[in-house]
N, C-alpha and C positions, 0 to 999 in steps of 0.2 A: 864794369861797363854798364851804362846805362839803360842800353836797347833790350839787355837780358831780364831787365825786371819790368819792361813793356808787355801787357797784354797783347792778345790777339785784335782786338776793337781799336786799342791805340795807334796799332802802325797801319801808316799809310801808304797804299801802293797804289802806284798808275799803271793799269795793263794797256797792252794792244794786242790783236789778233787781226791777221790774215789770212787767209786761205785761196787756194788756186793759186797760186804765183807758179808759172810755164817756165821755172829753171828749176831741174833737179835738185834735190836735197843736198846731196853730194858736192855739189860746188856753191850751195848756200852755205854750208858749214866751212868752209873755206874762208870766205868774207866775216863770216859771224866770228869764227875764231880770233880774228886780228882787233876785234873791239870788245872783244866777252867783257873784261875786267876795266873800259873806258867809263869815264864818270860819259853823260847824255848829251851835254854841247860838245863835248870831247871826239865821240865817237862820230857824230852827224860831221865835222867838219873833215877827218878824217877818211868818212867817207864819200866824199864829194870827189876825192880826187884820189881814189882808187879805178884802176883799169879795168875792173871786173862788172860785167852784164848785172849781178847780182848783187852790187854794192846798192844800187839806186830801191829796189823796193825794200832794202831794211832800213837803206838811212829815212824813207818816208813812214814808215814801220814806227822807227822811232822818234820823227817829228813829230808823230799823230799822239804814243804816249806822253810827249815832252807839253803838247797842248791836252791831254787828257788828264796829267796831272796839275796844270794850271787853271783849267776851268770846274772842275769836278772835283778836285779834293786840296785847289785853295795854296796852292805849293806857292810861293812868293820867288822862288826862282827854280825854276824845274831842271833850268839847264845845269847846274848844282847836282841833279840825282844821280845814284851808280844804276846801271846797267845790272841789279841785282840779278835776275834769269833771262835769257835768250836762250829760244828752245827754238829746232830746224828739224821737222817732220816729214816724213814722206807724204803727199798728198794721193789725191787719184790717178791713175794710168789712165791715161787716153791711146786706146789700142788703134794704130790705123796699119795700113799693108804697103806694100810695095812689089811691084812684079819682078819676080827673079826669073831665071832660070830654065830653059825648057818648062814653058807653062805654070811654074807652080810664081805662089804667093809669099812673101817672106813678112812677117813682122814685124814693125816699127813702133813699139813702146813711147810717148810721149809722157815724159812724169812730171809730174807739177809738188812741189810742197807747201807746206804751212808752217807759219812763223807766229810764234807769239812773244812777245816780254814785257817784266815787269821790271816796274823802275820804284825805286826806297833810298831811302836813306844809307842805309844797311850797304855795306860792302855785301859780297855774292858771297865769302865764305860764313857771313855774318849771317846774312839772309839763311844760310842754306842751313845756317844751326838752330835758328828762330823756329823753323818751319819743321823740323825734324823734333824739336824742343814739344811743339804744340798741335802739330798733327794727329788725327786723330788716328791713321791708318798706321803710326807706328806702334811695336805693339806693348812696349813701357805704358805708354798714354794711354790707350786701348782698355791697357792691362788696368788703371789705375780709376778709370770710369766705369770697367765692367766688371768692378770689385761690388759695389752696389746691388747691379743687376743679380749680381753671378748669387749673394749672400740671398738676396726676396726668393731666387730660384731653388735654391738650397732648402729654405724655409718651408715653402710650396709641398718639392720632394719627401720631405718629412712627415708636413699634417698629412699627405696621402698614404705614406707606409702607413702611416698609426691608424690611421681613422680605416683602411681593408688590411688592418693584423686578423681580421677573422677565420679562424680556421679553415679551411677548404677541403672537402670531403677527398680522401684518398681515389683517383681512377681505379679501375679494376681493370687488371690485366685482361686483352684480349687473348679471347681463343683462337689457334690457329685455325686456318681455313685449309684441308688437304687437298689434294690435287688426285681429280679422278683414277689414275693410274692406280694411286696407291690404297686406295680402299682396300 
């Protein structure tokens, strides 16, 4: 496959991001599920005519990437990209009350989330092995960068033993202190 011997500079992705959108997480990952694995004009048509509150702020989600990757990084047809990641986050709680009960206050939780995706070339299982391939918080790749670091350290620790091998004078035992009683 070709994508596997692409660097990290050569591939290009369109993101978007939103935040605050006033429909739980929980029923955005609903919507989101039914297009995760749609190629970008695929999913947006798709969801025009789903029944759900939460279909309309991802299909704009991802009209906003499908022009993100058309003006910023030159895609000659964006609507062509996969749907490499869509992520659906909890956002902030907006706490308000409502009156219950013989006088008391009950709690009404208002939760909003956050959407982000990235649009490539890359099928999402493709994507998701590029990414895991070149990350650096895996710790293979980690491993293979802070072989470097880890040998200068190494080094370091060394000229220090060697250069204070100077003998260090032996402590002398302290004497006990007794305790008046025992005098």
């Amino acid at each position: 496959m070709a994508t596997e011997t692409k660097e990290k500079s050569e591939l290009k992705v369109a993101t978007a991001n939103r935040g605050f959108v006033r429909q739980t997480a929980r029923k955005m990952r609903r919507t989101v599920n039914l297009i995760r694995r749609f190629k970008a004009g695929q999913a947006v048509d798709s969801l025009q005519f789903m029944p759900y509150a939460a279909a309309e702020p991802v299909r704009k989600l991802i009209e906003s990437a499908i022009a993100n990757a058309s003006t910023n990084h030159g895609f000659s047809n964006p609507q062509d990209l996969y749907i490499s990641q869509i992520c659906v986050d909890d956002g902030p709680v907006f706490k308000r009350w409502r009156a219950a009960s013989r006088g008391r206050a009950a709690s009404v939780l208002k939760r909003t989330s956050k959407l982000s995706v990235v649009l490539s070339e890359l099928k999402p299982a493709d994507y998701a092995r590029y990414i895991a391939e070149t990350s650096p918080r895996n710790k293979r790749n980690a491993k293979a960068k802070n072989t470097e670091v880890a040998s200068a350290q190494v080094k370091k620790t060394k000229a220090k033993a060697e250069s204070s091998e100077a003998p260090k004078a032996a402590k002398k035992p302290r004497a006990k202190k007794s305790n008046k009683g025992e005098e």
